[in-house]
C-alpha positions as YAML, in Angstrom:
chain: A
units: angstrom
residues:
- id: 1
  name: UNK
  ca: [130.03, 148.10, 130.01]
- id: 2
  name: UNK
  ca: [129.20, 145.87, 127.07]
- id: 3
  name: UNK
  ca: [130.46, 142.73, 126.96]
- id: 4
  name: UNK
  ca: [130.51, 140.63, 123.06]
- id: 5
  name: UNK
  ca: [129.84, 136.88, 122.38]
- id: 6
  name: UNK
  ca: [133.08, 135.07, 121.01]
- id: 7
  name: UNK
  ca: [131.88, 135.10, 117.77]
- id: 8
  name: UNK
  ca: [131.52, 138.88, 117.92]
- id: 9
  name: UNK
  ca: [135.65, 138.65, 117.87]
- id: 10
  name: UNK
  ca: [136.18, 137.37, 114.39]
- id: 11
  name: UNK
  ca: [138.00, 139.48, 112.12]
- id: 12
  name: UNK
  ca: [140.18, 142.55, 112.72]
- id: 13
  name: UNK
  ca: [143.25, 140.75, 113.22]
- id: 14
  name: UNK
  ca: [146.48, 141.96, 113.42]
- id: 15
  name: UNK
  ca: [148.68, 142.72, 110.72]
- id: 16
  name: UNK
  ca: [152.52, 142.65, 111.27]
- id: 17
  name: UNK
  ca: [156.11, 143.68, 109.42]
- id: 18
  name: UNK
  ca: [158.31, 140.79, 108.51]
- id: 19
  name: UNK
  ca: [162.03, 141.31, 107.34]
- id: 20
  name: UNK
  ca: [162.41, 138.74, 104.49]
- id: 21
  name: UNK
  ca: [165.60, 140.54, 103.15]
- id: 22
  name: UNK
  ca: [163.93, 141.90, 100.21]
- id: 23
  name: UNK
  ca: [163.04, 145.09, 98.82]
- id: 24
  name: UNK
  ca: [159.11, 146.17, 99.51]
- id: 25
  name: UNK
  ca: [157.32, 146.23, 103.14]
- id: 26
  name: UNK
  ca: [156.14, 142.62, 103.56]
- id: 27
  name: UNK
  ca: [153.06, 142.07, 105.43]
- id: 28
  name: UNK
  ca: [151.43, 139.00, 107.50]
- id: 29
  name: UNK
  ca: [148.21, 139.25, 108.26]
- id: 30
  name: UNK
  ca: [147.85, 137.10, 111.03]
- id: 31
  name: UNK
  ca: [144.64, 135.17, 110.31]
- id: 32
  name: UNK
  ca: [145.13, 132.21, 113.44]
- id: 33
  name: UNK
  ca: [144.62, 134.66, 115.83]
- id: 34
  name: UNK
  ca: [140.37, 134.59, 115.15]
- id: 35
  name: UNK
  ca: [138.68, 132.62, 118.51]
- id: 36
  name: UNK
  ca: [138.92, 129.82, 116.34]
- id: 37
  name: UNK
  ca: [142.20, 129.75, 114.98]
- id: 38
  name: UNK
  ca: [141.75, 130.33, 111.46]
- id: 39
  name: UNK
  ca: [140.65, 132.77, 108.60]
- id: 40
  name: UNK
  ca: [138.33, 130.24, 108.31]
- id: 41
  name: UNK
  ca: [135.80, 131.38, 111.23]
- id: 42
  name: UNK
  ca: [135.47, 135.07, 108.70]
- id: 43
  name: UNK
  ca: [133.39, 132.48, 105.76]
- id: 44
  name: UNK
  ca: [131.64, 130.13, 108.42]
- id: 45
  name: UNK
  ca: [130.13, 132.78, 110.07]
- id: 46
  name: UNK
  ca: [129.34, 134.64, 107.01]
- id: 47
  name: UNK
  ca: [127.48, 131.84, 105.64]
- id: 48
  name: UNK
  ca: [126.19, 130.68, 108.59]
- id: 49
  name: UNK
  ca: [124.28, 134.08, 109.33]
- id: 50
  name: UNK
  ca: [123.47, 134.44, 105.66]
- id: 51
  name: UNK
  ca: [121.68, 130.81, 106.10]
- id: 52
  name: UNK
  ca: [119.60, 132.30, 108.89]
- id: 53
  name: UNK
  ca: [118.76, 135.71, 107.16]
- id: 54
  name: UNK
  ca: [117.67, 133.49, 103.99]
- id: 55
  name: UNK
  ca: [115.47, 130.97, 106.46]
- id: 56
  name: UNK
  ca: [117.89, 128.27, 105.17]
- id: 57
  name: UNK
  ca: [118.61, 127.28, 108.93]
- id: 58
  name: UNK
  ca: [116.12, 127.48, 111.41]
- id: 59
  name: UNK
  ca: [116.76, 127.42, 115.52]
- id: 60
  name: UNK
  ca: [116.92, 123.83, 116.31]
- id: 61
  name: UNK
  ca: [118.60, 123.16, 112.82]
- id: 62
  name: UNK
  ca: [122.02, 120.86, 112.15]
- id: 63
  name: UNK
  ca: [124.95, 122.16, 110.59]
- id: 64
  name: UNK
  ca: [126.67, 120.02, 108.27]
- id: 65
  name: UNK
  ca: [129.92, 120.71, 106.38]
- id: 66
  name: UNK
  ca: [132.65, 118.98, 104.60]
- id: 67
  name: UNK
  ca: [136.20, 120.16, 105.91]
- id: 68
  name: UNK
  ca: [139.93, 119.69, 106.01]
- id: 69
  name: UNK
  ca: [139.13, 121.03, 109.84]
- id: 70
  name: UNK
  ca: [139.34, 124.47, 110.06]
- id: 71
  name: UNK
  ca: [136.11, 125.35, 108.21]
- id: 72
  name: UNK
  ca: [135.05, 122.62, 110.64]
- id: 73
  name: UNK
  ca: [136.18, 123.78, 113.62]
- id: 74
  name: UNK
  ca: [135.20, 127.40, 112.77]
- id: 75
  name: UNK
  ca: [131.14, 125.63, 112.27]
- id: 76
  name: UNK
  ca: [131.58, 123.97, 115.24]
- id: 77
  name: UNK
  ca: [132.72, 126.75, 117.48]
- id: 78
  name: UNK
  ca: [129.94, 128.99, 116.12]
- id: 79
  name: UNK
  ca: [127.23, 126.05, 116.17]
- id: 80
  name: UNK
  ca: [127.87, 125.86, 119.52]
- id: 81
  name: UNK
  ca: [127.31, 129.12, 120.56]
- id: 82
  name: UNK
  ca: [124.19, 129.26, 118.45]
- id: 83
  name: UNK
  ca: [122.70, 125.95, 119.91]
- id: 84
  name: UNK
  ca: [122.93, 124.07, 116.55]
- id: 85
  name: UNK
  ca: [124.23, 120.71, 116.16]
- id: 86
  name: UNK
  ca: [126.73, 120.30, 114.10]
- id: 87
  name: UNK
  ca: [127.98, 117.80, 111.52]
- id: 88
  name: UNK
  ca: [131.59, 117.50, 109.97]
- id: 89
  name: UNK
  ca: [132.11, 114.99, 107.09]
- id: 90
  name: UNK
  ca: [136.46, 114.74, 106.76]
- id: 91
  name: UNK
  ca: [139.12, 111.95, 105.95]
- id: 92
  name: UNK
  ca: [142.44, 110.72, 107.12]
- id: 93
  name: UNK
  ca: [144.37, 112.71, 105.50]
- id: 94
  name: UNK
  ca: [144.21, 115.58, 107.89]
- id: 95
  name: UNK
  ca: [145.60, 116.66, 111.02]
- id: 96
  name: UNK
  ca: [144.35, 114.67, 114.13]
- id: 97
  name: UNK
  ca: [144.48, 117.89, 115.92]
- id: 98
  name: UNK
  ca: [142.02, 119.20, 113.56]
- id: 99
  name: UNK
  ca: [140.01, 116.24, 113.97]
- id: 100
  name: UNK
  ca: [139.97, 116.40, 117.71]
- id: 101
  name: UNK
  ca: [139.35, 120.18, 118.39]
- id: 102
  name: UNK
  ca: [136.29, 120.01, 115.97]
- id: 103
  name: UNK
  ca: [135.02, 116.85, 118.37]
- id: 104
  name: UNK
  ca: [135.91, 119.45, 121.41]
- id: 105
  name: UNK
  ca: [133.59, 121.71, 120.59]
- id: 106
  name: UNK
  ca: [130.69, 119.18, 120.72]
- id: 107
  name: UNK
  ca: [130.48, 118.84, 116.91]
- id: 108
  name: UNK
  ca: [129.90, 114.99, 115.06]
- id: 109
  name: UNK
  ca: [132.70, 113.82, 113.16]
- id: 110
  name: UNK
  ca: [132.03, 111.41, 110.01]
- id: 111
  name: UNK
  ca: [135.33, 109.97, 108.68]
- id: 112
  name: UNK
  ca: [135.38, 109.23, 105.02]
- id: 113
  name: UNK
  ca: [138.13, 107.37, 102.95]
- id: 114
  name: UNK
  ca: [140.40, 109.47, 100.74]
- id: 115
  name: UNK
  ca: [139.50, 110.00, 97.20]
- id: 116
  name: UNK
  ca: [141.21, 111.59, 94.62]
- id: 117
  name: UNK
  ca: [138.32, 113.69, 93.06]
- id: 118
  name: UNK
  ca: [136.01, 116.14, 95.37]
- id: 119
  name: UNK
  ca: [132.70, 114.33, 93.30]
- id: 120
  name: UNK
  ca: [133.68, 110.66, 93.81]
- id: 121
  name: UNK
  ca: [130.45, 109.52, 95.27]
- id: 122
  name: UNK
  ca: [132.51, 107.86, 98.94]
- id: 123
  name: UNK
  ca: [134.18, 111.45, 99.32]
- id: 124
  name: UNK
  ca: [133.87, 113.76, 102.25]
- id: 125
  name: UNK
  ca: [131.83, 116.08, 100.47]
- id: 126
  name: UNK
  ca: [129.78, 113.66, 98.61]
- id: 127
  name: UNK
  ca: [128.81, 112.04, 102.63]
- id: 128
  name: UNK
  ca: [128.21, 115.54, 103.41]
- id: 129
  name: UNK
  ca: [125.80, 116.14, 100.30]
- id: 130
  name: UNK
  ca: [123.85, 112.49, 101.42]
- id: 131
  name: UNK
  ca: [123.75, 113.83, 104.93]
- id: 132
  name: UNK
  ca: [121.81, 116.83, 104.13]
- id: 133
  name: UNK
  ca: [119.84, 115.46, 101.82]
- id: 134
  name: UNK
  ca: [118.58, 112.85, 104.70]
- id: 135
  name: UNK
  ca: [118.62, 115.13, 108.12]
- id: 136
  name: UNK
  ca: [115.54, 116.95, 108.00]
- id: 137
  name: UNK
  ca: [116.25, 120.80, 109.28]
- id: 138
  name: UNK
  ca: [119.98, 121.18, 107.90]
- id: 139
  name: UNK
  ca: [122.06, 122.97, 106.00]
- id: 140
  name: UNK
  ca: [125.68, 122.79, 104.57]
- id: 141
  name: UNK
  ca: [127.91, 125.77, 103.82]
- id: 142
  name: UNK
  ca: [129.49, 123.77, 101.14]
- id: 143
  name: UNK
  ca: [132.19, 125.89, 101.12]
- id: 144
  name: UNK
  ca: [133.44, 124.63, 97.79]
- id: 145
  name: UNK
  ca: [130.73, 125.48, 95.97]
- id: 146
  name: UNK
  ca: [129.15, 128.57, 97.77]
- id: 147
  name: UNK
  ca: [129.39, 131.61, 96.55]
- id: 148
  name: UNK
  ca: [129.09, 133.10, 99.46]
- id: 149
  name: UNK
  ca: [132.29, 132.15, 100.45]
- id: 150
  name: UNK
  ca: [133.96, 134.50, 98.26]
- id: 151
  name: UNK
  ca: [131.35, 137.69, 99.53]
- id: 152
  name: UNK
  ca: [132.65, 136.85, 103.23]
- id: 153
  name: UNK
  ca: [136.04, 138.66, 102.64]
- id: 154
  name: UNK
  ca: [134.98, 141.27, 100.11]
- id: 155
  name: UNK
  ca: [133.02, 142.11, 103.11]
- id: 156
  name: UNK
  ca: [136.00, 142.03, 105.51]
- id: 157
  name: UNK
  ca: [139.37, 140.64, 105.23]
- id: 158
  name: UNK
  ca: [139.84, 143.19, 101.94]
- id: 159
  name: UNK
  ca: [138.35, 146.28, 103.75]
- id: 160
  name: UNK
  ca: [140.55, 145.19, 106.73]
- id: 161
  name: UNK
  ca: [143.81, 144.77, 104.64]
- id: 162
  name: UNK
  ca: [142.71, 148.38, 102.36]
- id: 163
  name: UNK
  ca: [142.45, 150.16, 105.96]
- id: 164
  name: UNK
  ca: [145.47, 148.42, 108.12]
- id: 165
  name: UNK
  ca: [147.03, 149.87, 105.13]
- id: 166
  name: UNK
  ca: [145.62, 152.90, 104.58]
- id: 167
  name: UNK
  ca: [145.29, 151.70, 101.03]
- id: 168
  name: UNK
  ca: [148.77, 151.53, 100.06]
- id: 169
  name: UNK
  ca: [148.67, 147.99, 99.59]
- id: 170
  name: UNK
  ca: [150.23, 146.93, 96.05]
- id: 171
  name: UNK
  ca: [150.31, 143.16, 95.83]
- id: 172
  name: UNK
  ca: [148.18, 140.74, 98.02]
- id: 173
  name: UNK
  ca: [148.74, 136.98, 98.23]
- id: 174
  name: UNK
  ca: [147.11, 134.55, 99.86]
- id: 175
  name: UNK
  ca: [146.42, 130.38, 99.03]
- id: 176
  name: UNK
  ca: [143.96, 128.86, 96.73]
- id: 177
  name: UNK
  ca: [141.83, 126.09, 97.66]
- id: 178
  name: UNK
  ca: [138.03, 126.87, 97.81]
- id: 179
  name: UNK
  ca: [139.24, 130.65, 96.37]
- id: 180
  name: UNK
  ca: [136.88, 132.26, 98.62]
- id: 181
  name: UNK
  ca: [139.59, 134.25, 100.61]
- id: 182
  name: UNK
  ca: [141.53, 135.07, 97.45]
- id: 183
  name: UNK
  ca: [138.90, 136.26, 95.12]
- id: 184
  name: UNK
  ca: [136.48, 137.58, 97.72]
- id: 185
  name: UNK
  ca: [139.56, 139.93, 98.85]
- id: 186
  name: UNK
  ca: [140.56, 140.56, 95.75]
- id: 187
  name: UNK
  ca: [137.34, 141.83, 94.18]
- id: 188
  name: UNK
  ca: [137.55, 144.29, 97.45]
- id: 189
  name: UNK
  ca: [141.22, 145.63, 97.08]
- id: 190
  name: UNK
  ca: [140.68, 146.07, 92.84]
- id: 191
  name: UNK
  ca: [137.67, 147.71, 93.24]
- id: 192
  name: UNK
  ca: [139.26, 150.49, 95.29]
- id: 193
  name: UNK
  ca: [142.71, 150.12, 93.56]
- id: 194
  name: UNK
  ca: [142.65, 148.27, 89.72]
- id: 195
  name: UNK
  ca: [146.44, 148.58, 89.62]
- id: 196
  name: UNK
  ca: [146.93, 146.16, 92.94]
- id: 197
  name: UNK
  ca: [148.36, 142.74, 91.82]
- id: 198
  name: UNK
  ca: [146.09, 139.82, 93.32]
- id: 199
  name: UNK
  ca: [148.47, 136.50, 93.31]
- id: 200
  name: UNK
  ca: [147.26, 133.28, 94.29]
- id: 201
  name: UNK
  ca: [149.66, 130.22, 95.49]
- id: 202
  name: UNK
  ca: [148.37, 126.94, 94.52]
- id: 203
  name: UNK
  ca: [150.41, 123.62, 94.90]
- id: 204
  name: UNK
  ca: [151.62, 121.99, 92.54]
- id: 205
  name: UNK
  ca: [150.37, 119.00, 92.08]
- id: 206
  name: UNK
  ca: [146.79, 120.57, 92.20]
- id: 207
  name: UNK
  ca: [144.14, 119.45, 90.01]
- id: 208
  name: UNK
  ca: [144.21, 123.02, 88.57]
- id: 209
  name: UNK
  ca: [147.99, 123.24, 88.06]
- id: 210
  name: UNK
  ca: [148.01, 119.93, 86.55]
- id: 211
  name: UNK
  ca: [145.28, 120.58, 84.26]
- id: 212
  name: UNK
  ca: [142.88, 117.95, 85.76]
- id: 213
  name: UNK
  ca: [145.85, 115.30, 86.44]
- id: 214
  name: UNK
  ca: [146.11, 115.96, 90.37]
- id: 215
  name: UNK
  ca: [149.14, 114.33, 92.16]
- id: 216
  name: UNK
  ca: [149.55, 113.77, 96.01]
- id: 217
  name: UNK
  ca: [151.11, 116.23, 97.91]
- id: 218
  name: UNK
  ca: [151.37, 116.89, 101.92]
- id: 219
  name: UNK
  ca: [150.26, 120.43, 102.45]
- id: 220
  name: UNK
  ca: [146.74, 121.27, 103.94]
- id: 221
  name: UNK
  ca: [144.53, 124.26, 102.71]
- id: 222
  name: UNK
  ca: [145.67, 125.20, 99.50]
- id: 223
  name: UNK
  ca: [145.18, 123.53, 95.73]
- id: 224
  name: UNK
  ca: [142.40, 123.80, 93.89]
- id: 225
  name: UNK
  ca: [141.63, 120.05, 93.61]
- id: 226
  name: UNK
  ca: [138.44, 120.41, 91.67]
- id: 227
  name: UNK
  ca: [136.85, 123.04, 88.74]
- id: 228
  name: UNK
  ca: [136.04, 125.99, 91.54]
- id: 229
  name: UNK
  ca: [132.59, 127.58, 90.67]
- id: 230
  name: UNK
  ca: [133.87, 130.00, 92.95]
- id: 231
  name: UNK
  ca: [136.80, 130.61, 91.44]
- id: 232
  name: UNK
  ca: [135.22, 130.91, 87.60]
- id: 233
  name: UNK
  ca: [133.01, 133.20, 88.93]
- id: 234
  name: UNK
  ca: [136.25, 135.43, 90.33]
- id: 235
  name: UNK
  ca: [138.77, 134.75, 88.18]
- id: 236
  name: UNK
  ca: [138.94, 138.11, 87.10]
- id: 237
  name: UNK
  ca: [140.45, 139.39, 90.46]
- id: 238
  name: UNK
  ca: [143.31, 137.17, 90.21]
- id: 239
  name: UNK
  ca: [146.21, 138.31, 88.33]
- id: 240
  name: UNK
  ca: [148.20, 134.92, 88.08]
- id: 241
  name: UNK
  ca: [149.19, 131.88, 90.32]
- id: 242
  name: UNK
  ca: [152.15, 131.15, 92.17]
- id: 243
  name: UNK
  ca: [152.98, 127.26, 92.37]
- id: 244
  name: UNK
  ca: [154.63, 125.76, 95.40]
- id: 245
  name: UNK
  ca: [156.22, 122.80, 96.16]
- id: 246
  name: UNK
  ca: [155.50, 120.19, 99.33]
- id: 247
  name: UNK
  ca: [159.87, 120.56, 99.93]
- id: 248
  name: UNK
  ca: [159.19, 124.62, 99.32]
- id: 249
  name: UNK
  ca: [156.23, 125.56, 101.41]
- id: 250
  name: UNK
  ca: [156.85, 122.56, 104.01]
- id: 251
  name: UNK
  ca: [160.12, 123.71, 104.26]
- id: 252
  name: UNK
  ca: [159.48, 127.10, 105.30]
- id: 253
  name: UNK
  ca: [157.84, 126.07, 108.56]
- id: 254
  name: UNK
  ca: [161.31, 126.04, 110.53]
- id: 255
  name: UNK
  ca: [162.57, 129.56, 109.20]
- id: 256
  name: UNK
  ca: [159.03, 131.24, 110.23]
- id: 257
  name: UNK
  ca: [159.34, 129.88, 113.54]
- id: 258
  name: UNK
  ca: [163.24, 129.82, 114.47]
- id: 259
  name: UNK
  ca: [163.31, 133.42, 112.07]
- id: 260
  name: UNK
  ca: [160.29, 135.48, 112.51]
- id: 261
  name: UNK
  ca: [158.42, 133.70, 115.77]
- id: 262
  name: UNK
  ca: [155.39, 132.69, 113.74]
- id: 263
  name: UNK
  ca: [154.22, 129.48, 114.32]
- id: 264
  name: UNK
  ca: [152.43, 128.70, 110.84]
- id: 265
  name: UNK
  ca: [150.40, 125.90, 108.75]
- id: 266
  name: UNK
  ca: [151.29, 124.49, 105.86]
- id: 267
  name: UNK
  ca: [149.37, 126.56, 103.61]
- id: 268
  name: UNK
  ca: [150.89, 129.93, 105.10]
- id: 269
  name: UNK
  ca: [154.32, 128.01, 104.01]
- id: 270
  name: UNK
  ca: [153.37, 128.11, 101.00]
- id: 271
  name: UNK
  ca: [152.33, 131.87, 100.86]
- id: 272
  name: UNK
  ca: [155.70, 132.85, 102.46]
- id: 273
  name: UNK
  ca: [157.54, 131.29, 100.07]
- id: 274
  name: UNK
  ca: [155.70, 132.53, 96.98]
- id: 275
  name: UNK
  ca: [155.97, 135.99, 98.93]
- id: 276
  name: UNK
  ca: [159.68, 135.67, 99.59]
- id: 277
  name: UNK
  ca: [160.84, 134.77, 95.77]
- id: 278
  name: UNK
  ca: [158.05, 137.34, 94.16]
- id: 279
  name: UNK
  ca: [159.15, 140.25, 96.44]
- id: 280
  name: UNK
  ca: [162.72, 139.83, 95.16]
- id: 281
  name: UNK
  ca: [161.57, 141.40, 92.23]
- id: 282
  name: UNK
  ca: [159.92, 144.00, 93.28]
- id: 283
  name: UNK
  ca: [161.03, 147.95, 94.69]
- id: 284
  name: UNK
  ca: [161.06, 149.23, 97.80]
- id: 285
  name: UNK
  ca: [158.33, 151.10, 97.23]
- id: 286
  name: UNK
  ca: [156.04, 148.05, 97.50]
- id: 287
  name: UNK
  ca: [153.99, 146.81, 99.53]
- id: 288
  name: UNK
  ca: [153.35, 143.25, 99.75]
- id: 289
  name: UNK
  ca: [150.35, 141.57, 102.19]
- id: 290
  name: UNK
  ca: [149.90, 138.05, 102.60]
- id: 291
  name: UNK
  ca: [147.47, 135.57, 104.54]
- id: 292
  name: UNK
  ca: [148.48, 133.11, 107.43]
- id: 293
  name: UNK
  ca: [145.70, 131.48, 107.58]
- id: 294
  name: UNK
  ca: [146.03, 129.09, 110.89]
- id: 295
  name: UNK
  ca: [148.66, 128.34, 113.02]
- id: 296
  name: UNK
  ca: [151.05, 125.84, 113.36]
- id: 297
  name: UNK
  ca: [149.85, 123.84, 116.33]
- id: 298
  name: UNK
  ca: [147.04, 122.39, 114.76]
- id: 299
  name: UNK
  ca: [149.80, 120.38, 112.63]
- id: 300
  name: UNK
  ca: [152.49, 119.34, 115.34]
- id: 301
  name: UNK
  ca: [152.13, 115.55, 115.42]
- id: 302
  name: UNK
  ca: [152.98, 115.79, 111.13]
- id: 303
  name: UNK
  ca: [156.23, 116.47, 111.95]
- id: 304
  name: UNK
  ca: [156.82, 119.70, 109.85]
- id: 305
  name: UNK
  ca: [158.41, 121.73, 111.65]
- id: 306
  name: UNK
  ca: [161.39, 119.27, 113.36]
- id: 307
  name: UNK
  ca: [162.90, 118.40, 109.92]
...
């Protein structure tokens, strides 16, 4: 019999029928179910194997990457099981459970202050940029500004959504905040179908939806909080934005769970909102898929989901 390697597991997960009271078939793709917990593990290992086809990381090599926490986790868990060390530059701002699984999984932590823009020099990414820079033998995914972020789902989560579908799929929606998952799938789903509508939920206090006047806002993994290279390089799969609120996609946390038993993050909030006032629009003869990209208990101690 052969057996596979964890990592061997990302991808293919399950997509599943939710009754939001509207007219078309609405679809969650349930992305927190990869061994990692996140549609995050699809563009870390992507990049991460891409590195090591290119000779960018060698055996021995560190990984370093700048993270909310899942991309860091998802480097972490796959560092680990390649035998590279791994670095994860973050801040305050996110989820100690985050925090703490990337630490279980053997990886270095750096803690940086907040900052309001991605390119002030004391920012997580910026420590991450010095840190590879200084460590001979590393790389960083730099999932912000890697286009190979993007090429990670055109090269599954769209072929996965096209299939589970068997390419019926009309609208797809998932959140913007590197735009890897939302282009990359896009470009995949338009290139078989030019008529499906790609919609990407930002929040609204983004940097993007503010026109370069970002505001604070509570929700994890979505906004684009900087000008996306990947995203002006895609932009062309995305049809328009959808622009949620902290109170709307915060506030959808309870109904998931006490409603539809799914235990979600604060950026799939946001995508089931967007999904539940866009579908009211639309027929029955839609059909409407959507991202959840990790799952609710790596946010617990925030209090979301008691309020």
């Amino acid at each position: 019999m052969n057996y596979k390697k964890v990592i061997q597991y990302i991808g293919n997960t399950p997509l599943v029928q939710l009754d939001f009271g509207t007219p078309p078939t609405v679809l969650a793709k349930l992305e927190y179910l990869n061994p990692g917990g996140s549609i995050k593990d699809r563009s870390a290992l992507f990049m991460i194997e891409e590195a090591e086809r290119t000779g960018l990381l060698k055996p021995g090599g560190t990984i370093i990457e700048a993270s909310s926490g899942n991309q860091g986790i998802a480097a972490a868990l796959i560092g680990a099981v390649k035998g590279y060390s791994v670095i994860i530059t973050t801040n305050d701002k996110f989820s100690p459970e985050k925090i703490n699984t990337i630490k279980a999984y053997g990886a270095q932590v750096v803690m940086c202050p907040a900052t309001e823009y991605v390119d002030d020099p004391h920012s997580y990414h910026s420590k991450a940029v010095e840190l590879q820079k200084t460590i001979p033998n590393s790389f960083m995914l730099n999932q912000y500004y890697n286009l190979t972020n993007a090429k990670a789902h055109y090269a599954s989560t769209g072929p996965e959504i096209y299939h589970q579908t068997n390419g019926t799929i009309t609208h797809f929606f998932a959140p913007s905040g590197t735009c890897g998952t939302i282009s990359g799938t896009g470009k995949f789903l338009k290139e078989q179908n030019s008529s499906i509508k790609v919609i990407a939920v930002d929040a609204i206090n983004s940097y993007r939806t503010t026109n370069g006047n970002p505001k604070p806002y509570k929700m994890e993994g979505i906004g684009v909080d900087f000008p996306s290279p990947i995203l002006e390089n895609n932009h062309q799969y995305i049809d328009e934005f959808f622009c949620v609120s902290d109170e709307q996609g915060l506030g959808m946390l309870k109904t998931m769970a006490h409603k539809h038993g799914l235990l979600i993050g604060p950026s799939s909030g946001a995508v089931a909102f967007a999904v539940y006032e866009y579908s009211k629009k639309l027929s029955s003869d839609d059909i409407v898929v959507m991202t959840f990209g990790d799952s609710g208990r790596a946010y617990l101690t925030k209090g979301f989901y008691n309020n």
